[in-house]
C-alpha positions in Angstrom: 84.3 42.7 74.8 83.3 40.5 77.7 83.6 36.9 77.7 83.8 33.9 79.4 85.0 30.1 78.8 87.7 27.7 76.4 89.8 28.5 73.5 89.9 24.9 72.3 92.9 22.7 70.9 91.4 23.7 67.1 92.7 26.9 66.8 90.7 30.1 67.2 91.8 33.5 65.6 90.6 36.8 67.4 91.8 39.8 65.7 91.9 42.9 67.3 91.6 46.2 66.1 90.2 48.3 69.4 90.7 48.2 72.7 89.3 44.9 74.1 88.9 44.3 77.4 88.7 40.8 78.7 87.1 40.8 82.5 86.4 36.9 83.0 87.7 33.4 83.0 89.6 32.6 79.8 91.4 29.1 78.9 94.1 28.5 76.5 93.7 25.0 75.6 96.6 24.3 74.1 99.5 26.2 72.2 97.6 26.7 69.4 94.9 28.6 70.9 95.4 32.6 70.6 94.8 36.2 69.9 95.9 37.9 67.4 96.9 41.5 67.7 96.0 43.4 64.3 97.8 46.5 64.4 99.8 49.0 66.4 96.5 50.0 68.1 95.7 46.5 69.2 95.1 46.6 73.3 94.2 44.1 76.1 93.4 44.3 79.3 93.9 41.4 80.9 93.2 40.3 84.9 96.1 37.6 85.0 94.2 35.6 87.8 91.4 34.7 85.4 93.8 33.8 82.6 94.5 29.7 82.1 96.9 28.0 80.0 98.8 30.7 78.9 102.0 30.4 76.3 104.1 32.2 74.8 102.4 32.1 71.9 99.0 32.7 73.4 99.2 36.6 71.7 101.1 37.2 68.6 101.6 39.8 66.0 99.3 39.8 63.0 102.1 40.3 60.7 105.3 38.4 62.3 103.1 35.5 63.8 105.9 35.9 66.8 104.7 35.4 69.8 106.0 37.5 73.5 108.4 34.7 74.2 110.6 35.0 71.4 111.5 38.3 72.5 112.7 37.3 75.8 109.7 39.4 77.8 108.6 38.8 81.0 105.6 36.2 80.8 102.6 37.6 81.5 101.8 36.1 84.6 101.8 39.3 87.2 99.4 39.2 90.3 97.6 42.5 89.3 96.1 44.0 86.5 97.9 45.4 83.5 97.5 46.5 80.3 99.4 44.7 77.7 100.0 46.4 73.8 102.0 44.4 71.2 102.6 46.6 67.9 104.2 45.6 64.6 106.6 48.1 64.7 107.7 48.3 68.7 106.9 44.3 69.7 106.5 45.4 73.1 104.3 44.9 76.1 103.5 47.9 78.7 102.1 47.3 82.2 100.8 49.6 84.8 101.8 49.6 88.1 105.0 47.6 87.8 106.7 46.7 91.6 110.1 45.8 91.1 111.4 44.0 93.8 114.8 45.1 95.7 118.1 44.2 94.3 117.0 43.6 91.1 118.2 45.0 87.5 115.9 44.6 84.8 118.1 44.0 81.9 116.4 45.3 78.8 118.4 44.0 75.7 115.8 44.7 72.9 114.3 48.0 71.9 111.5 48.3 73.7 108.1 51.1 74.5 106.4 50.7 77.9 102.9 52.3 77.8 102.4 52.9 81.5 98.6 54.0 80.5 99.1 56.2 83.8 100.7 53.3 85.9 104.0 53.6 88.0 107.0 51.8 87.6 108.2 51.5 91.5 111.9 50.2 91.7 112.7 48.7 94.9 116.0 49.7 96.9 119.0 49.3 94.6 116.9 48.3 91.8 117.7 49.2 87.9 116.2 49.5 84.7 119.3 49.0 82.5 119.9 50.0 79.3 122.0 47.5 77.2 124.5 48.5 73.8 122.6 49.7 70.8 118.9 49.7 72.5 116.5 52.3 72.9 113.9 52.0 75.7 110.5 54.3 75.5 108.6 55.0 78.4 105.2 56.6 78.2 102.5 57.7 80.1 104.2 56.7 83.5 105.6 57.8 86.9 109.0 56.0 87.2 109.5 55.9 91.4 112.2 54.6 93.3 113.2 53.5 96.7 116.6 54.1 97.5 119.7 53.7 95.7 123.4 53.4 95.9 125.9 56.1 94.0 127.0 54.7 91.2 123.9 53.3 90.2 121.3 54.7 89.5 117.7 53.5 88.7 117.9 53.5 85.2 120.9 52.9 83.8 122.5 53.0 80.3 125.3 50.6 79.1 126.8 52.9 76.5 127.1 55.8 74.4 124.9 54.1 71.9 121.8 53.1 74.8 118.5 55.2 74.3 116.2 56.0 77.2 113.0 57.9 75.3 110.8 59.6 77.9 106.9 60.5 76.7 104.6 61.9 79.1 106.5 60.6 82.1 107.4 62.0 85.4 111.1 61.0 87.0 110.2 60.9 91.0 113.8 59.7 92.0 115.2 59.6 96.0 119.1 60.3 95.4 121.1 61.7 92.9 120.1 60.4 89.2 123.5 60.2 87.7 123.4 60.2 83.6 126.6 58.9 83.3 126.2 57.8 79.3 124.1 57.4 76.3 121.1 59.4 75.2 117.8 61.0 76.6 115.1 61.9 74.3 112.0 64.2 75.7 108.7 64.3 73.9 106.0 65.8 75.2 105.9 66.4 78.8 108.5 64.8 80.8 109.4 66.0 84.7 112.0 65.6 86.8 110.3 65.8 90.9 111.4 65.2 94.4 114.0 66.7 96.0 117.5 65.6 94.2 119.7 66.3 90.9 119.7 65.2 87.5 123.3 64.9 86.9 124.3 65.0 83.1 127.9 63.3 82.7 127.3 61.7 79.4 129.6 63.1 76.5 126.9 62.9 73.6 123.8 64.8 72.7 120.0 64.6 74.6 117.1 66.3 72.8 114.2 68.2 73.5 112.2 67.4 71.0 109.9 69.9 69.3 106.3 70.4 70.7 108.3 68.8 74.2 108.3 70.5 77.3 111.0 69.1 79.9 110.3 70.6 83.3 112.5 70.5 86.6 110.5 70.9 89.4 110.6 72.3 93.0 113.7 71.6 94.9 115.2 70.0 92.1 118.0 70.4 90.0 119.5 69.9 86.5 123.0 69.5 87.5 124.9 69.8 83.7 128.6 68.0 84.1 129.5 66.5 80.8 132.8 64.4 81.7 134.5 66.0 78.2 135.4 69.3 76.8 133.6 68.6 73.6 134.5 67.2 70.3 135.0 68.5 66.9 131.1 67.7 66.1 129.8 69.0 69.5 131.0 71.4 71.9 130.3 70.5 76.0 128.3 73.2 76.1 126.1 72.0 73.2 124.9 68.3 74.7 121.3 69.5 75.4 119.9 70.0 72.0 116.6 71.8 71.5 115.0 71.1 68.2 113.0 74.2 67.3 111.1 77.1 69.0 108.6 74.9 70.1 111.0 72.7 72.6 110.8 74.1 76.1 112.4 73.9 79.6 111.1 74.5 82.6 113.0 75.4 85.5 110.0 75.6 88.2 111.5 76.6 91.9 114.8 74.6 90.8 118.2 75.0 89.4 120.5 75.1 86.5 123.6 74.3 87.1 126.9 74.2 85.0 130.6 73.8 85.3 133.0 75.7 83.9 132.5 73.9 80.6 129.1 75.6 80.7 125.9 75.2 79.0 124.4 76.8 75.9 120.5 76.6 74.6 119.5 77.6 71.8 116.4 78.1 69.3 113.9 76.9 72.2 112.2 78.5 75.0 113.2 78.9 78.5 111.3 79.6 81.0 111.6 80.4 85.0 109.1 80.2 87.5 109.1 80.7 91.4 112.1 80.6 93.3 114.9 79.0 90.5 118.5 79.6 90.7 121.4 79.9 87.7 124.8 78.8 88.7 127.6 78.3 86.5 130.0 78.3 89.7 129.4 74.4 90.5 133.0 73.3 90.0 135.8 75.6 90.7 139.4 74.9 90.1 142.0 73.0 92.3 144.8 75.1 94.1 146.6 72.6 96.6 146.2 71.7 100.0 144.5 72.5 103.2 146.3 72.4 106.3 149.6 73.4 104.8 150.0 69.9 103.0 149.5 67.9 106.3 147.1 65.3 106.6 144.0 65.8 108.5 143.8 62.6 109.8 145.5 59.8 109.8 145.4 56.3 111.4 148.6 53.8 111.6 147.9 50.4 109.6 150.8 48.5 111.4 152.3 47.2 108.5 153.4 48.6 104.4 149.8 50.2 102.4 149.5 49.0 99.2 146.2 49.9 98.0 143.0 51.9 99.3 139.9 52.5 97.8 136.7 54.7 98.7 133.2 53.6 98.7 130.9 55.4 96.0 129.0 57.6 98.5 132.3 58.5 100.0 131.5 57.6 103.6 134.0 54.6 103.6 137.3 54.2 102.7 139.2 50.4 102.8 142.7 49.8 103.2 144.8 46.9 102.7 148.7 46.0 102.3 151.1 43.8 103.9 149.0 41.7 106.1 146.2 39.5 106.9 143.7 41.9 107.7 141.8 45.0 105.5 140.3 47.6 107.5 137.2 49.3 107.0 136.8 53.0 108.2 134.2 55.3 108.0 135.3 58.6 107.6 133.1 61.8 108.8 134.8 64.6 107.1 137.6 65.3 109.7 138.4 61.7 111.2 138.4 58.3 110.5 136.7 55.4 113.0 137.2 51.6 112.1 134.2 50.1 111.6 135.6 46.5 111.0 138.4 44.4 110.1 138.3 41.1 107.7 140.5 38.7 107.6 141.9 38.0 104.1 140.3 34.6 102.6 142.1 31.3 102.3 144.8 32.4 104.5 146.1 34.7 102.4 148.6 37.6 104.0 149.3 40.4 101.6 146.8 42.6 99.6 148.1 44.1 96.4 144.8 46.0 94.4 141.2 46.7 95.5 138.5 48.8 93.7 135.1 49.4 94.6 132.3 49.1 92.0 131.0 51.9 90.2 127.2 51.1 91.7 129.4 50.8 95.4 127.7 47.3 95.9 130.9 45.4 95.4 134.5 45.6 96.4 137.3 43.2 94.5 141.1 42.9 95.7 143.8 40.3 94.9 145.4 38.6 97.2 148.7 36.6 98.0 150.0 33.6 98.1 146.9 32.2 96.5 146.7 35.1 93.7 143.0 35.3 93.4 140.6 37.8 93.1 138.1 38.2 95.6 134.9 39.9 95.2 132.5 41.3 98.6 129.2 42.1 98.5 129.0 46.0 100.5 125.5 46.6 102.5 125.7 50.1 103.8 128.3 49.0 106.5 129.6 45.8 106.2 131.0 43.5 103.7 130.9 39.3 103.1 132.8 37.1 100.7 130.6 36.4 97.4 133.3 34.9 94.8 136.8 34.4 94.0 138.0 33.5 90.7 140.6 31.4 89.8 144.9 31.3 90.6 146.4 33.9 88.5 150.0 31.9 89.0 151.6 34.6 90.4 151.4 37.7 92.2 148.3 39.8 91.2 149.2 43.4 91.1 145.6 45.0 89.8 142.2 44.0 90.4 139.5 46.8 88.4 136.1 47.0 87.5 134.6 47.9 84.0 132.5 51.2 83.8 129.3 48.9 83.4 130.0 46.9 86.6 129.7 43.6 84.9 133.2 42.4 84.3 136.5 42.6 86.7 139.8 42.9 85.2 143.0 41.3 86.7 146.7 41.9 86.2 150.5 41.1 87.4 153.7 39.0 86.9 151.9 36.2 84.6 152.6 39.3 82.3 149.0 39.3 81.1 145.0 41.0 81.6 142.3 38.7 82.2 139.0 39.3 82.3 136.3 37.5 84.1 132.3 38.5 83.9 130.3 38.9 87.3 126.8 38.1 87.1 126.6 38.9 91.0 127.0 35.9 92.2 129.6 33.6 90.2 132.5 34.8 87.9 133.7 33.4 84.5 136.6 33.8 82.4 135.9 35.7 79.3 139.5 37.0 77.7 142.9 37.1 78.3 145.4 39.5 76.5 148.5 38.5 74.8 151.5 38.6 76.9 152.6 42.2 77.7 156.4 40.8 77.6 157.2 41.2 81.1 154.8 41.9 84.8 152.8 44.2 84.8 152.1 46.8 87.7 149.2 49.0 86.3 145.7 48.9 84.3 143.3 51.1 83.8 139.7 50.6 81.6 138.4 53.5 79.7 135.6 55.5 80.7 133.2 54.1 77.7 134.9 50.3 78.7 136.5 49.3 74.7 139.5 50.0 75.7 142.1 48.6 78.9 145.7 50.3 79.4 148.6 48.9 80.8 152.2 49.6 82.2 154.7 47.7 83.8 158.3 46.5 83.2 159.7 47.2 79.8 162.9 47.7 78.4 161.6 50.5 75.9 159.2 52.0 78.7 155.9 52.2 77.0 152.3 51.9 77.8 150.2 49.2 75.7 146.3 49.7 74.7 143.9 46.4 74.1 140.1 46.6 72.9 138.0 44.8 75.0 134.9 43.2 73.1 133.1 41.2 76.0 134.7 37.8 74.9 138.3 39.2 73.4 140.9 41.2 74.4 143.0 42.4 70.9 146.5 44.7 71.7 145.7 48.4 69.7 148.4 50.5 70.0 151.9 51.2 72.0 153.3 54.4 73.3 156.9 55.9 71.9 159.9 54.8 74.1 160.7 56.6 77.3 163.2 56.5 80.0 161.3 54.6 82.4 161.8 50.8 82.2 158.8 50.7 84.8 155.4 51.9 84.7 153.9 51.2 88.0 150.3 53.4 87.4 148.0 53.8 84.4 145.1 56.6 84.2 142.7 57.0 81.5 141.5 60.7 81.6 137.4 61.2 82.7 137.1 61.9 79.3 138.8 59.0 77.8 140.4 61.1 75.6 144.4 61.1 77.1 146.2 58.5 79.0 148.7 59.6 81.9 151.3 57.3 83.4 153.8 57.3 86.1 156.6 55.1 87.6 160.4 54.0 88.7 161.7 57.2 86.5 160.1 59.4 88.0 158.0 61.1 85.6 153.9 61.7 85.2 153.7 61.1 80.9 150.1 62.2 79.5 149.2 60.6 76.2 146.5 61.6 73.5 144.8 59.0 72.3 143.0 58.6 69.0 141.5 55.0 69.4 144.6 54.0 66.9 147.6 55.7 68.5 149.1 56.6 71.3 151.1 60.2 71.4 152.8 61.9 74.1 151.6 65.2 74.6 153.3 66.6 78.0 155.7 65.4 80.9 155.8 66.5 84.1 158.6 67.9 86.1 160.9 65.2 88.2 158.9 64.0 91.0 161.3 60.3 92.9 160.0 57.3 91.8 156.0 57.0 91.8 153.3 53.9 92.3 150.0 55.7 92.1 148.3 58.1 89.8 144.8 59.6 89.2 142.9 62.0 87.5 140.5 65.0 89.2 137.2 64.8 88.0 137.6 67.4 85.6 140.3 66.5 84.0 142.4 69.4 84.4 145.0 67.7 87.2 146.8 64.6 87.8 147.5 63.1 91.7 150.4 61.2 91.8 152.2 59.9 95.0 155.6 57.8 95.8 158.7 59.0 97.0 157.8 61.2 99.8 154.6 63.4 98.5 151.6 63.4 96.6 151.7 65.3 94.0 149.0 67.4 92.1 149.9 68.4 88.3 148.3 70.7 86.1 147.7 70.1 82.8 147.1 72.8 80.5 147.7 72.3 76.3 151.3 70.6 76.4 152.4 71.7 79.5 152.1 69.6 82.9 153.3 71.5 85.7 153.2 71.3 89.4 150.6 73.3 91.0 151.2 71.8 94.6 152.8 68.6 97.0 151.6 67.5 99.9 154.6 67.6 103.1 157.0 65.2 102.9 156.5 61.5 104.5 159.6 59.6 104.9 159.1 56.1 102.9 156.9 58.0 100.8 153.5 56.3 99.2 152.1 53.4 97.2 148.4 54.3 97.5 146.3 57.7 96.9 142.9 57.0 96.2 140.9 60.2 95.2 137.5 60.6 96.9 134.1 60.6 94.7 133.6 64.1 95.6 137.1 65.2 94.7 137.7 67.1 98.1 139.9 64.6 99.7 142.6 62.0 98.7 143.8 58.8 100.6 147.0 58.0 100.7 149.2 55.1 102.3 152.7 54.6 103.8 155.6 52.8 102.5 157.7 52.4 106.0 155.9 54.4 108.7 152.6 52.6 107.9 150.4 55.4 108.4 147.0 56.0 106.8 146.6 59.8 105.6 143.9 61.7 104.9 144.4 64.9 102.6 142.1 67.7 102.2 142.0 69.3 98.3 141.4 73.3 98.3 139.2 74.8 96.0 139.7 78.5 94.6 137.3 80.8 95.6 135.8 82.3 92.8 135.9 80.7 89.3 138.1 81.2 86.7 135.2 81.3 83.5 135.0 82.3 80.1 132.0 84.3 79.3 131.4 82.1 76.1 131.7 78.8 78.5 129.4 79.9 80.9 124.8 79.6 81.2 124.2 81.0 77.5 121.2 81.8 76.0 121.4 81.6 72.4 124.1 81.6 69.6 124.5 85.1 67.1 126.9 83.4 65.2 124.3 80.7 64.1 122.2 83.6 63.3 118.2 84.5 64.8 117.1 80.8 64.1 119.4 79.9 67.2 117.8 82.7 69.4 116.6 81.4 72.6 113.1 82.6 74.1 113.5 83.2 77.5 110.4 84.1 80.1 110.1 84.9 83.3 106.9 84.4 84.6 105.0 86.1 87.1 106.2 86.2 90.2 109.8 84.1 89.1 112.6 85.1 90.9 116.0 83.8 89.3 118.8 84.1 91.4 122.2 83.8 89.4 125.4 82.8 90.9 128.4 83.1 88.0 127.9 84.1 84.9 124.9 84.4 82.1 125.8 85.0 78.6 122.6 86.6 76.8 124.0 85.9 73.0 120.6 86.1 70.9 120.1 88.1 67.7 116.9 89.4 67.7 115.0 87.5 70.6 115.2 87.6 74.2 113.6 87.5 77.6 110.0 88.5 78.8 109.7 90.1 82.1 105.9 89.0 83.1 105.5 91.5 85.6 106.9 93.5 88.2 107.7 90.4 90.1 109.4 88.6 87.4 113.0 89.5 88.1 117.0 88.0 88.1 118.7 88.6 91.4 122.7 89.4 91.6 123.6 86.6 94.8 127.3 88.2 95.1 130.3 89.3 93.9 130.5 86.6 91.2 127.7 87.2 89.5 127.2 88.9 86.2 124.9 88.9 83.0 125.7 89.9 79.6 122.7 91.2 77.8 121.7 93.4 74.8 118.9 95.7 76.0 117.2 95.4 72.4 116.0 91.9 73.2 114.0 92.5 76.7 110.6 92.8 76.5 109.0 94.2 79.7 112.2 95.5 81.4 111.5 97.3 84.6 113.9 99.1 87.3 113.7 96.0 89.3 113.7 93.6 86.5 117.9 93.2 87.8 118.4 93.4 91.5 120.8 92.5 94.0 120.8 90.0 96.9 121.8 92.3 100.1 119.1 95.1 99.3 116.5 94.6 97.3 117.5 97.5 95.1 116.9 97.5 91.5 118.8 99.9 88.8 116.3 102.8 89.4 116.7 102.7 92.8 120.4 104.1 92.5 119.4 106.6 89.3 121.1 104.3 87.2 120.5 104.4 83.4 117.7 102.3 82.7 118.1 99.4 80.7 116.9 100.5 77.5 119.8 102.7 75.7 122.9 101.6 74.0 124.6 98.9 75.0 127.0 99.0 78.1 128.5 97.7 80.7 126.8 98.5 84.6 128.8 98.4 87.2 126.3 97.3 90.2 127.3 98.9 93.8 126.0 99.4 96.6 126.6 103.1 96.1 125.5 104.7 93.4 127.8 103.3 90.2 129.4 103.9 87.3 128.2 103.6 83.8 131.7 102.5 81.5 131.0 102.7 77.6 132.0 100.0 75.5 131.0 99.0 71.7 130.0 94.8 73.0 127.2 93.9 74.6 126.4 94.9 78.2 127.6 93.2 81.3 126.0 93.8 84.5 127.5 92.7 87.6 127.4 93.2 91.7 130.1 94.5 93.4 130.2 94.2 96.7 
């Protein structure tokens, strides 16, 4: 349709059933004046420039008679041409070529489908799409395109467990890391993943492929899986990436699957390999002490007592603050640290107690003293400036955190309760206060899915309380059992959320499992001098504690907490150790020589992995429904680093030609296979990284007999018999 001139004050009806395209001058002469979209196939194109008068009400829905305002969408009133779509059963409006502007978060807080029609969605630097509670958001047909972003947040973001992102024919071109912290991700027909960076999985419930979807990773890109849990009684970890049925695919195209040791397992779809890809299952290996003998690396004296540090989200900056007028920033390179600035504390203040970073690293709170406020600076890459303070606690503010989301800071200290005020980025407002805890309190810590805050601090009975945290109320849940210390001076939820350690004057780490209704200690470490600090490594298998003397690294394994290493001995001991984002170095401060330390955490290394935790392709328990189809195309070369679990019934892998191979890359590696499920299997189907060689090259049986295991040398091997499936591994 093409038309030209007034929609007058008496009120005209157009209803729509096609595409309509409108490409001249219309006026809307008053509110009353509109189209009508008819159905869910009801389309205009509009050229905003030529459109007059326009009101919220200006298109509606046939059914609802609502009208794009009353859903809280952006008015149509962009400087460039767009399609917009209203259906009965979405009420949403797509555009095409969308520029966010930098710095900005585009909240989405009702269900919503985007139809790109082909478009691009460009975020500018440190801009978001973000998710709220309880909503799904559907892109289709469009290229989502960022500029740059800071760790912790990511260009689309999701506010909980229960946030939806629903990709249809769209492509993911992201610059940095695209963390998936929480929620769900739904694929439907073909959705890629491009550019240069990982997709990092951290969210502890299930994403689908959907049937008839194909989800592809493509060159130099990876699909990082890290859920931050060890499963639940509904889902394993390894289970979070849910095919749907033999017609959901993956792609890996010239990228790579990773895993930790929690591994990843895919069943009933089809896999498939193409170009250079790579399978490792050796991304996280386990903590065994310190570098350097225990001694710091580097360290830096402060001048006066350290009560609190905290490292930037990208881990190139590390604050410190205690007993004096100044913080200090420093940048740290891996081996030293260099000051890059000092502040002076606001309002005259003179002591620093708390300071956290903000999970997005754009923000930095600490409380202060004599004035007791919380002060929160705005971070730009290298230096930081005063936004907002909130009001006086009324006395000495021991803890100053962040929520997951970002959007709220929590305070706490000897006015014995938690308040929590809500940032909008620019101004701060009281939102809840807890019920008095009974006496100060030293330590808080929010849980990883932000309903829950823990606390500890002085107590007679020496226990740990729990509040729920509603976003206007905070309600007391649960209290530990008694113990013998009458001070808690730290609080740690778990990355999982799932236990709850705690540390202070008695010298103790406790660890807690918590149910959402109780609190139950499961394990106690051994006697360690009074402690101030405590933290969890990132996968939850070890606890960093530091106070009298050391820091302190416990294992936890079941019920039993023991100590798998200690730093060497500082006299005066510590009140800070701040774990770094990448989990290779802690910070930790001085109580009386005032020095700033810098420990380096040592890795094992070789992993210590369970076959059945490892990259598995199918599930014979679950029967040949849950067989995976995997295919190597021609010319894919899959190198595999760790361990691959081949667990079909009846299906397997297709070898397209003579090119289409898995390569050993060392010592590590291994695959478990039965030789019934290959199609196509050549000598060099299975060859290892230092020659070339395949099976036939050393006159080793090929892989079409009985099930074994293959010992893979560089001299001719050995074959071992053994009634399980095979394993095949290089030894170097």
């Amino acid at each position: 349709m093409k038309t030209s001139g007034n929609l007058r004050s008496f009120l005209i009806l157009i209803t729509l059933g096609c595409l309509n395209i409108i490409s001249a001058t219309i006026n809307f002469n008053n509110e009353n004046a509109r189209f009508i979209l008819k159905d869910n196939k009801s389309k205009i194109i509009l050229k905003p420039s030529t459109v007059y008068g326009w009101h919220d009400s200006s298109i509606v829905n046939k059914v609802s008679g609502i009208g794009l305002g009353d859903y809280n969408l952006k008015q149509y009133d962009y400087n460039l041409d767009n399609i917009l779509t209203y259906s009965e059963v979405t009420n949403s409006m797509q555009y095409t070529n969308w520029d966010i502007a930098d710095n900005t978060i585009v909240h989405i807080k009702d269900n919503l489908l985007k139809d790109g029609y082909g478009g691009t969605i460009n975020l500018g630097e440190n801009s978001q799409l973000f998710i709220d509670d309880n909503v799904t958001l559907t892109l289709r047909n469009v290229v989502v395109k960022n500029n740059k972003n800071f760790v912790g947040n990511p260009a689309i973001k999701l506010a909980s467990n229960r946030s939806k992102l629903a990709l249809d024919n769209t492509t993911l071109n992201i610059i940095g890391d695209f963390y998936f912290d929480r929620g769900q991700l739904f694929a439907y027909n073909d959705v890629n993943f491009s550019g240069t960076n990982a997709f990092i999985y951290r969210s502890t419930v299930p994403s689908y492929i959907t049937s008839g979807a194909n989800l592809k990773f493509g060159q130099n890109t990876t699909f990082d899986f890290r859920p931050s849990t060890t499963g639940t009684t509904e889902f394993l970890a390894k289970d979070l990436v849910i095919m749907n049925d033999a017609n959901s695919k993956l792609i890996i195209n010239g990228a790579t699957l990773k895993a930790t040791t929690t591994g990843i397992r895919l069943t009933k779809g089809q896999l498939t390999f193409d170009n250079q890809t790579s399978l490792t299952s050796n991304a996280k290996l386990d903590i065994t002490g310190f570098y350097n003998g225990g001694n710091a690396i580097t360290s830096i004296n402060f001048g006066n007592q350290i009560h609190a540090s905290s490292w930037s989200s990208d881990g190139r900056y590390v604050v410190v603050g205690g007993s004096s007028s100044l913080m200090q920033l420093y940048k740290f390179t891996g081996t030293s640290l260099s000051l890059v600035t000092q502040l002076t504390l606001p309002g005259g203040d003179s002591v620093l107690f708390g300071m956290e970073w903000s999970p997005d690293g754009r923000y930095l709170v600490i409380g202060t003293a004599p004035s007791y406020k919380a002060s929160i600076y705005k971070f730009n890459g290298s230096s930081l400036s005063l936004v907002v303070q909130t009001s006086s606690y009324g006395n000495p503010l021991y803890q100053t955190i962040w929520s997951p989301d970002g959007k709220y800071i929590a305070l706490a200290g000897g006015s014995n309760v938690i308040q929590v005020y809500q940032f909008t980025g620019s101004s701060v407002s009281l939102v809840a206060q807890s019920a008095s805890y009974g006496n100060l309190i030293n330590g808080i810590s929010w849980s990883p899915d932000g309903k829950y805050i823990a606390a500890g601090g002085i107590q007679g009975s020496g226990t740990v309380n729990v509040y729920q945290f509603t976003g206007s109320s905070l309600s007391f849940v649960t209290q530990s059992a008694s113990t013998a210390d009458s001070q808690f001076k730290a609080v740690s939820w778990s990355p999982d959320g799932k236990y709850l350690a705690a540390a202070g004057y008695a010298g103790y780490v406790y660890v807690y499992n918590f149910t959402e209704t109780r609190l139950v200690r499961i394990a106690t470490s051994p006697y360690y001098g009074t402690l101030y600090t405590i933290s969890w490594s990132h996968d939850g298998k070890c606890i960093f504690s530091g106070g009298s003397n050391t820091v302190n690294i416990s294992q936890l394994s079941g019920s039993s907490l023991t100590l798998l290493a200690q730093s060497a001995s500082m006299t005066g001991g510590f009140l800070t150790a701040s774990l770094k984002p990448d989990g290779n170095y802690i910070a930790a401060g001085g109580f009386t020589t005032y020095t700033f330390n810098i420990y380096s955490i040592r890795y094992a290394t070789s992993p210590s992995q369970a076959i059945s935790n490892s990259i598995v392709f199918g599930n014979s328990l679950a029967g040949t429904s849950s067989d995976l189809n995997v295919k190597l195309l021609s010319g894919a070369n899959v190198s595999v680093d760790g361990i691959v679990n081949y667990d079909n019934t009846l299906g397997g892998t297709i070898f397209s030609n003579d090119d289409a191979r898995f390569i050993l890359k060392n010592s590590n590696s291994k695959i478990r296979m039965n030789p019934n499920t290959f199609v196509g299997w050549r000598d060099r189907s299975l060859i290892k990284n230092i020659t070339g060689g395949g099976l036939g090259d050393y006159n080793l049986r090929t892989y079409s007999g009985a099930d074994n295991i293959v010992t893979y040398a560089e001299a001719p091997g050995e074959l071992v018999y053994d009634n399980s499936n095979a394993i095949i591994k290089l030894d170097r």
